[in-house]
N, CA, C and O atoms as CSV, one atom per row, in Angstrom:
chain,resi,resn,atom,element,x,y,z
A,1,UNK,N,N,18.980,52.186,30.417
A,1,UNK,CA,C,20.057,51.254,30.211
A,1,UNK,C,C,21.352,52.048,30.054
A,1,UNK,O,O,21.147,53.124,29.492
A,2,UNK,N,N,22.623,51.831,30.387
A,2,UNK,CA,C,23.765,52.204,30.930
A,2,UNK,C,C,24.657,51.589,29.334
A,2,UNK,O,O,25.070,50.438,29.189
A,3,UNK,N,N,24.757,52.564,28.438
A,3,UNK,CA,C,25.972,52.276,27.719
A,3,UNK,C,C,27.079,51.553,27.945
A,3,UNK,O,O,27.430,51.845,29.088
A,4,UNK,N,N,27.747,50.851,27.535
A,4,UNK,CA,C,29.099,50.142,27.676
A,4,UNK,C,C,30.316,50.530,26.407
A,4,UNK,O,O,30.421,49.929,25.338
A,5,UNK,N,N,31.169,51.696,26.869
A,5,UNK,CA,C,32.284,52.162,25.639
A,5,UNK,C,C,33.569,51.696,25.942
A,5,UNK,O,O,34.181,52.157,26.906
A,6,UNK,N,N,34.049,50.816,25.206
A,6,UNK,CA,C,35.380,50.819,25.376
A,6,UNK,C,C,36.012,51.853,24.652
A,6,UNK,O,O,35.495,52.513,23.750
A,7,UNK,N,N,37.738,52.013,25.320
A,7,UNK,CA,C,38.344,52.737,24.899
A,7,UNK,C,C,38.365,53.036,23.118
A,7,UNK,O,O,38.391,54.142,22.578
A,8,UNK,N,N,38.351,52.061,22.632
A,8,UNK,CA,C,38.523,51.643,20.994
A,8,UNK,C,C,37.457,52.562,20.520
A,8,UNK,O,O,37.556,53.218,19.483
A,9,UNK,N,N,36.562,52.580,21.221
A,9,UNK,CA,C,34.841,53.352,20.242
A,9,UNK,C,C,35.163,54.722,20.890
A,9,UNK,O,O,34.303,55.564,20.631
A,10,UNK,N,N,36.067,55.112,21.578
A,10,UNK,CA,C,35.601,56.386,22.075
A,10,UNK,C,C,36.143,57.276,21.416
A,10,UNK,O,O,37.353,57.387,21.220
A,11,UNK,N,N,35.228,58.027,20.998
A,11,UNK,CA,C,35.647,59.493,19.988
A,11,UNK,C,C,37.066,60.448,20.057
A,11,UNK,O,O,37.743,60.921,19.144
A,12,UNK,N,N,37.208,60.519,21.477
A,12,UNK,CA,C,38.408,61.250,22.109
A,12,UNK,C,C,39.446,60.892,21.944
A,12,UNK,O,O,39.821,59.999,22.704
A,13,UNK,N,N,40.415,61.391,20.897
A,13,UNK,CA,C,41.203,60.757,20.638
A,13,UNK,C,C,42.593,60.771,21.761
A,13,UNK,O,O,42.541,61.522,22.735
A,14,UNK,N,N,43.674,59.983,21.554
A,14,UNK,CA,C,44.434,59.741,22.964
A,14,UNK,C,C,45.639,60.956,22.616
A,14,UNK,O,O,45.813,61.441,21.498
A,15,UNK,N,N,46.223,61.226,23.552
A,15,UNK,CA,C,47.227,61.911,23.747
A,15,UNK,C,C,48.542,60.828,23.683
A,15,UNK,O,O,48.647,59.685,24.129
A,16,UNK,N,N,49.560,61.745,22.884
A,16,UNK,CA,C,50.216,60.536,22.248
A,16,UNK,C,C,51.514,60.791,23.351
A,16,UNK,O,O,52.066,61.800,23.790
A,17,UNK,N,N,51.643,59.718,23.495
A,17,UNK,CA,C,52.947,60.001,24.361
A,17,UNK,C,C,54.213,59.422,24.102
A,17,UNK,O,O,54.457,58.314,23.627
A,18,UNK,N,N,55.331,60.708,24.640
A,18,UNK,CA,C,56.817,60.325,23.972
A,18,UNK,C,C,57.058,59.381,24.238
A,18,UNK,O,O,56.656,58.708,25.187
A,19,UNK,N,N,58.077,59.048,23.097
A,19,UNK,CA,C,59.431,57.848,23.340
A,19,UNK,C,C,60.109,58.545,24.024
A,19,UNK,O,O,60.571,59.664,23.801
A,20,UNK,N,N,60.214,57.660,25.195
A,20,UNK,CA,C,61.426,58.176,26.163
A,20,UNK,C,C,62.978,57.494,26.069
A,20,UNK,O,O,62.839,56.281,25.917
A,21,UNK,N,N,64.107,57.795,26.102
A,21,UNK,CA,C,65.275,57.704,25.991
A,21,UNK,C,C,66.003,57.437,27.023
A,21,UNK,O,O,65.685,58.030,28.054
A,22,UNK,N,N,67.096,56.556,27.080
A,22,UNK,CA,C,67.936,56.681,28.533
A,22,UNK,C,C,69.230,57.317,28.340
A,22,UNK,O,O,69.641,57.566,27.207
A,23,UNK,N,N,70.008,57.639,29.571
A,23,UNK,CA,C,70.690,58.253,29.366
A,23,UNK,C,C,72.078,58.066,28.297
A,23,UNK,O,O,72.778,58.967,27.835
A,24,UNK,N,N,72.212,56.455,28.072
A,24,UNK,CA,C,73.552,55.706,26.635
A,24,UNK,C,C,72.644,56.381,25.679
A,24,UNK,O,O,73.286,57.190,25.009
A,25,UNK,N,N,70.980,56.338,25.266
A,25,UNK,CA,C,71.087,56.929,24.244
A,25,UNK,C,C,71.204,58.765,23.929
A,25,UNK,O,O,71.513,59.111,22.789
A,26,UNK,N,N,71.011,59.549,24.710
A,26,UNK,CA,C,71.459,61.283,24.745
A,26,UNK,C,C,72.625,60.971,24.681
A,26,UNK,O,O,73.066,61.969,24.111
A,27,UNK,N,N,73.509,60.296,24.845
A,27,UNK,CA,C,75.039,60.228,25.632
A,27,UNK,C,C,75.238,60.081,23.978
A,27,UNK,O,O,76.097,60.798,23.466
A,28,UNK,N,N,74.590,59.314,23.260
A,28,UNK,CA,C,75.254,58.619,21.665
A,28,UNK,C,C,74.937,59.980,20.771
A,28,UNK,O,O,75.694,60.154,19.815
A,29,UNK,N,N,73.569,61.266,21.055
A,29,UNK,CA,C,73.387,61.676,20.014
A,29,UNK,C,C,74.379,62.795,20.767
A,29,UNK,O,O,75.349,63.086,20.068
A,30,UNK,N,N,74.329,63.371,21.860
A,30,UNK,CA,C,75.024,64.059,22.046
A,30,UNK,C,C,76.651,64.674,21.791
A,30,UNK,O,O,77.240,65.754,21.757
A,31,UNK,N,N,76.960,63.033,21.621
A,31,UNK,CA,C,78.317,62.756,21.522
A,31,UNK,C,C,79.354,62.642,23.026
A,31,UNK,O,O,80.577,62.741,22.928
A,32,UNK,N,N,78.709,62.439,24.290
A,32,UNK,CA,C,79.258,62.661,25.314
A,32,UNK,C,C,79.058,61.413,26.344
A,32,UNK,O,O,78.283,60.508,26.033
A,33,UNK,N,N,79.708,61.383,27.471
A,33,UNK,CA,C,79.439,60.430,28.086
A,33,UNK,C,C,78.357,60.387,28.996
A,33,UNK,O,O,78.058,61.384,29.653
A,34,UNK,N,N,77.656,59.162,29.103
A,34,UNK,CA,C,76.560,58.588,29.597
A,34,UNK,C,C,76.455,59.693,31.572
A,34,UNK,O,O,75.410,60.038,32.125
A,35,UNK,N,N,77.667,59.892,32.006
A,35,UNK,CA,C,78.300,60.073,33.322
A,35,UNK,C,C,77.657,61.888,33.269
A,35,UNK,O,O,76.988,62.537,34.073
A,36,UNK,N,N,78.264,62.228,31.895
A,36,UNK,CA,C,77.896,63.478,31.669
A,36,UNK,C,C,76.425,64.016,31.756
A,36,UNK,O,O,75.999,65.025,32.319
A,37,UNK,N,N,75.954,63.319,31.234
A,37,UNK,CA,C,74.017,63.242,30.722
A,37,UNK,C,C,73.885,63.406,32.151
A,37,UNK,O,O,73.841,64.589,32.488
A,38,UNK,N,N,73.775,62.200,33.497
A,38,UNK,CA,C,73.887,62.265,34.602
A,38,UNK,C,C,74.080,63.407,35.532
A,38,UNK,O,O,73.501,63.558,36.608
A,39,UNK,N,N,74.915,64.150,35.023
A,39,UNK,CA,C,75.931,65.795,35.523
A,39,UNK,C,C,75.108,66.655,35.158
A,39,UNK,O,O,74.687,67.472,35.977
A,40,UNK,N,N,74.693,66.665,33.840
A,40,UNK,CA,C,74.168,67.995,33.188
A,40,UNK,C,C,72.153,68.070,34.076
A,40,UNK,O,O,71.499,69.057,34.411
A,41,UNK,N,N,71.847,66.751,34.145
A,41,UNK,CA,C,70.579,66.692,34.679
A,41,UNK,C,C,70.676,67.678,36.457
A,41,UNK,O,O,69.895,68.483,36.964
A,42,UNK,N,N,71.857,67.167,36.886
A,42,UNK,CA,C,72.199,67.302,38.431
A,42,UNK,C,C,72.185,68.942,38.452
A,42,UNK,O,O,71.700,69.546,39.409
A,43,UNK,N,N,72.614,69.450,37.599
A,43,UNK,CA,C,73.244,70.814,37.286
A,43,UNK,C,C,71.588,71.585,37.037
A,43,UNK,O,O,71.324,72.643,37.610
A,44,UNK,N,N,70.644,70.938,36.184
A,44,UNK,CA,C,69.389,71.542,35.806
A,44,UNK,C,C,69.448,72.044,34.402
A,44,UNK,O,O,68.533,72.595,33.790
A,45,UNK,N,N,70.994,71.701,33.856
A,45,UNK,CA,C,70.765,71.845,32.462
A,45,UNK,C,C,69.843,70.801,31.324
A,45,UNK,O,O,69.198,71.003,30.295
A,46,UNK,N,N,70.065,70.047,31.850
A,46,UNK,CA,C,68.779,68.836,30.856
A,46,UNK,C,C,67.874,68.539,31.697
A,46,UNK,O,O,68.010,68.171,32.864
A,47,UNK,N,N,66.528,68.772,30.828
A,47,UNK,CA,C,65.470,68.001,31.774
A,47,UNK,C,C,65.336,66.525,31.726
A,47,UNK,O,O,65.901,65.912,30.821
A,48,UNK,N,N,64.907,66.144,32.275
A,48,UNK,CA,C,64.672,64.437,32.167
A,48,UNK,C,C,63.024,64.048,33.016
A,48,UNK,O,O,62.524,65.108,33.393
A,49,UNK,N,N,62.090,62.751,33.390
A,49,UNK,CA,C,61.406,61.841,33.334
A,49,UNK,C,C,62.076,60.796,34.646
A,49,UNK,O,O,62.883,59.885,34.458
A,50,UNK,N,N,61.522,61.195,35.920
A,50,UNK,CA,C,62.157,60.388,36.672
A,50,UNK,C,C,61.375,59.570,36.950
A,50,UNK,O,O,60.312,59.773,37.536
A,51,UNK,N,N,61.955,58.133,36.420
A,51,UNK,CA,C,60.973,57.416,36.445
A,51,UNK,C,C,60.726,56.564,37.605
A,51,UNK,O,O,59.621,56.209,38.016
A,52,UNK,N,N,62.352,56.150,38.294
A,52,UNK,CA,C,62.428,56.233,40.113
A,52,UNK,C,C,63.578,57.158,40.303
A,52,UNK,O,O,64.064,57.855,39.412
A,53,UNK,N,N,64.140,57.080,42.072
A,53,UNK,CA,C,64.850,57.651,42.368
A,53,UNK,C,C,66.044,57.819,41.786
A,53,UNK,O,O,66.771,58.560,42.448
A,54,UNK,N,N,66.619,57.329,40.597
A,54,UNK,CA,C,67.516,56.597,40.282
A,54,UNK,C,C,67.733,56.517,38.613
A,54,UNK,O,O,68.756,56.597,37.932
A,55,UNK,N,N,66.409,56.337,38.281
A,55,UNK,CA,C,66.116,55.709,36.917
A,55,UNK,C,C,65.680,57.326,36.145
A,55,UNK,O,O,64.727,57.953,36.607
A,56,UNK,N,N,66.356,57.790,35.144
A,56,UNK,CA,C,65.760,58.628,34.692
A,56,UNK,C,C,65.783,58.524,32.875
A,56,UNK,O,O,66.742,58.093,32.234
A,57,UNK,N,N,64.199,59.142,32.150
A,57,UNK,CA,C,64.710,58.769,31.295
A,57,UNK,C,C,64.198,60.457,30.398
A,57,UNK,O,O,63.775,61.470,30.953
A,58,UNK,N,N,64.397,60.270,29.141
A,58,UNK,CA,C,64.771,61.446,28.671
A,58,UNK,C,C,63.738,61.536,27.562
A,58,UNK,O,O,63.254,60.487,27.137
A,59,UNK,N,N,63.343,62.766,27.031
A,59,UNK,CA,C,61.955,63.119,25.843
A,59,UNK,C,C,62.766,64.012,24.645
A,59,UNK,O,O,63.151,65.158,24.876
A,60,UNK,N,N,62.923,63.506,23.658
A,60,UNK,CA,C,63.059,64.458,22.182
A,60,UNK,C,C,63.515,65.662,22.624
A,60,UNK,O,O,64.646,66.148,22.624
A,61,UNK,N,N,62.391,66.096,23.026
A,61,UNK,CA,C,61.858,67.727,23.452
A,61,UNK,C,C,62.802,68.221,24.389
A,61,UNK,O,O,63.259,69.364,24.391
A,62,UNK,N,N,63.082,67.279,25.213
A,62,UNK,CA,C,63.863,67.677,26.061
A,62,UNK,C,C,65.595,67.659,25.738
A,62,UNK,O,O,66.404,68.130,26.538
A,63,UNK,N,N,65.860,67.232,24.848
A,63,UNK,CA,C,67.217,67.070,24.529
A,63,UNK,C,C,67.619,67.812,23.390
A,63,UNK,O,O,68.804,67.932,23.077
A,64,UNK,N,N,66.357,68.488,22.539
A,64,UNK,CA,C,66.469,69.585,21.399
A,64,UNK,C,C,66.290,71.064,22.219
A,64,UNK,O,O,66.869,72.103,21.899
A,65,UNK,N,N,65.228,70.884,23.494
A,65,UNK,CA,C,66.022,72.361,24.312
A,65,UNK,C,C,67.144,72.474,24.789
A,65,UNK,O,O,67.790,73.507,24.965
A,66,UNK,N,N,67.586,70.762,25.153
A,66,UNK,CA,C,69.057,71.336,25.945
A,66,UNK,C,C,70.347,72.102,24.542
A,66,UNK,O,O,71.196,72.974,24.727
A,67,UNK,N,N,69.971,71.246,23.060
A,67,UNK,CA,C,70.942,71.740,21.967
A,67,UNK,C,C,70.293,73.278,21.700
A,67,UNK,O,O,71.104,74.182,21.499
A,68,UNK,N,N,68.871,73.591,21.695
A,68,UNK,CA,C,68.503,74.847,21.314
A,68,UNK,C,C,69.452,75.679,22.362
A,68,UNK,O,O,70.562,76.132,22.083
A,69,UNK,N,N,68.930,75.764,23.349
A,69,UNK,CA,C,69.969,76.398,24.705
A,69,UNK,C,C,71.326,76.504,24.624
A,69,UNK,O,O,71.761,77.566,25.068
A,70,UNK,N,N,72.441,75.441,24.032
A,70,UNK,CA,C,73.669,75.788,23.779
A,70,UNK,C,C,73.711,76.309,22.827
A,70,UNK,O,O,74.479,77.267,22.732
A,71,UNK,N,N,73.020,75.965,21.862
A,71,UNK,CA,C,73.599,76.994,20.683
A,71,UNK,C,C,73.705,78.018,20.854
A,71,UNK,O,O,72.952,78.755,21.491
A,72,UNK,N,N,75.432,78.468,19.886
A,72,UNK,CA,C,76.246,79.858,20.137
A,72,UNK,C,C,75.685,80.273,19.040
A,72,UNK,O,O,75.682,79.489,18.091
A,73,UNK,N,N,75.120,81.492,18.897
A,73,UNK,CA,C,75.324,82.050,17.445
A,73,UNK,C,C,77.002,83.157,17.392
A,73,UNK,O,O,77.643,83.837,18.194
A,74,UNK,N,N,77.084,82.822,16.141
A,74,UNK,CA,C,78.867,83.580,16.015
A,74,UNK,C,C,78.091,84.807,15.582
A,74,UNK,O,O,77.067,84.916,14.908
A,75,UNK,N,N,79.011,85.851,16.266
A,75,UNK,CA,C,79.134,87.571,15.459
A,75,UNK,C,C,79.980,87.855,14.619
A,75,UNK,O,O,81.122,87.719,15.056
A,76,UNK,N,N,79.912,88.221,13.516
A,76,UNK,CA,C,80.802,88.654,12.688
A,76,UNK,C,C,81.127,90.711,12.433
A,76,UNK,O,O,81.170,91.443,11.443
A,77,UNK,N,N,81.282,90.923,13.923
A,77,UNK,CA,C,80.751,92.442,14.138
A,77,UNK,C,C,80.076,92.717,14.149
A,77,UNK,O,O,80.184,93.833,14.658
A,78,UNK,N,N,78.817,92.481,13.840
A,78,UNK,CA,C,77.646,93.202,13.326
A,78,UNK,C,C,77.271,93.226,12.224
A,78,UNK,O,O,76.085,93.247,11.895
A,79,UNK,N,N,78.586,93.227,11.192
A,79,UNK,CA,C,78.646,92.738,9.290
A,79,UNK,C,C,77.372,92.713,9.383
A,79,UNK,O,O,76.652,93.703,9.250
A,80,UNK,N,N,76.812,91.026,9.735
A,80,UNK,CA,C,75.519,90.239,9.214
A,80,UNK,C,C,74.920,90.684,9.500
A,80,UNK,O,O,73.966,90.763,8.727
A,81,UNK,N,N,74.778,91.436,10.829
A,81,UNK,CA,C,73.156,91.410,11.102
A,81,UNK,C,C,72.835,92.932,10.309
A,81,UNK,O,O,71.752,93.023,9.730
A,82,UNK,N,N,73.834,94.190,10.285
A,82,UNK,CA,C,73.499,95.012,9.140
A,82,UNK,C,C,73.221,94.848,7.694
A,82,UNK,O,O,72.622,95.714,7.055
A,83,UNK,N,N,73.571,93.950,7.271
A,83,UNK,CA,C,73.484,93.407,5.943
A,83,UNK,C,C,72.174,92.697,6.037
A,83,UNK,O,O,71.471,92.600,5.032
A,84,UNK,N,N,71.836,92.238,7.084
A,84,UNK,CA,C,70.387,91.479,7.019
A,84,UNK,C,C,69.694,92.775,7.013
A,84,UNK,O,O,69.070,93.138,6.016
A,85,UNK,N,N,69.749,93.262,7.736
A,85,UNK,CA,C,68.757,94.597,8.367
A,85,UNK,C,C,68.217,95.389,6.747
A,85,UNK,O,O,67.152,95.569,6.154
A,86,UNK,N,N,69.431,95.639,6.566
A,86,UNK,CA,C,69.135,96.275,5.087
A,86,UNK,C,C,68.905,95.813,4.095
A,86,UNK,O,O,68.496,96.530,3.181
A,87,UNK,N,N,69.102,94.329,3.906
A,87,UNK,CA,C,67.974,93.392,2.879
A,87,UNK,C,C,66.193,93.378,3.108
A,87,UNK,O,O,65.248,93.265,2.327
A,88,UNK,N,N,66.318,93.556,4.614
A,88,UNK,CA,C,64.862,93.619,4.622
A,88,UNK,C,C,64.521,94.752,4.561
A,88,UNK,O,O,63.332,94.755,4.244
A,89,UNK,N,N,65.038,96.139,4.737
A,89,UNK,CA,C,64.726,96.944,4.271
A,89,UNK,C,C,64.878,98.122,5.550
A,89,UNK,O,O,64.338,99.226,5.609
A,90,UNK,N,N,65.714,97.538,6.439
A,90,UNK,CA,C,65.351,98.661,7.562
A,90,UNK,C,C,66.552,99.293,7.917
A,90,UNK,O,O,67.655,99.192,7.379
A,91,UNK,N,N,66.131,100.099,9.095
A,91,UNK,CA,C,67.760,101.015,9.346
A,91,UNK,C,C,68.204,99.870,10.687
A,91,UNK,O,O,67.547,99.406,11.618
A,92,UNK,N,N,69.739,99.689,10.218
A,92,UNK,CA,C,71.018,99.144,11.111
A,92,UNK,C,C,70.785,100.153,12.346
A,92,UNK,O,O,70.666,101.374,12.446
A,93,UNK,N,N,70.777,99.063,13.242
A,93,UNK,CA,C,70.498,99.325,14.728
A,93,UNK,C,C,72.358,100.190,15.087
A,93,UNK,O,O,72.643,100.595,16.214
């Protein structure tokens, strides 16, 4: 006799999948325009979820690499990072 499992009984649990975003909402956290989001995808700086030719939509993940990626870190000469170096205990590069 041939078991019958629905999804509900099956042990394996599911792979959870993102909330996807459109481009008014990146445009709101970003602070930029909707036109821009559009530009930056064209360019290959943001990834996006094409969902048609046309329609694209956007993942968390994908909009915290595009902020990880801009972020500048500032130099202050070198100051910091010697002052770090030698808190932890090592020799300034």
């Amino acid at each position: 006799m041939v078991e019958n499992r629905s999804a509900k009984t099956d042990p394996q649990p599911e792979a959870e999948i993102p909330q996807l975003m459109n481009a008014q909402d990146v445009a709101l956290i970003l602070k930029i325009a909707p036109k821009t989001v559009h530009k930056l995808v064209r360019r290959g700086k943001l990834g996006c979820v094409r969902v048609t030719e046309k329609d694209r939509r956007f993942t968390r993940e994908q909009v915290q690499a595009y902020i990880d990626f801009r972020t500048v870190q500032t130099s202050t000469g070198g100051q910091t990072e010697r002052a770090i170096q030698e808190m932890m205990g090592g020799e300034p590069e």
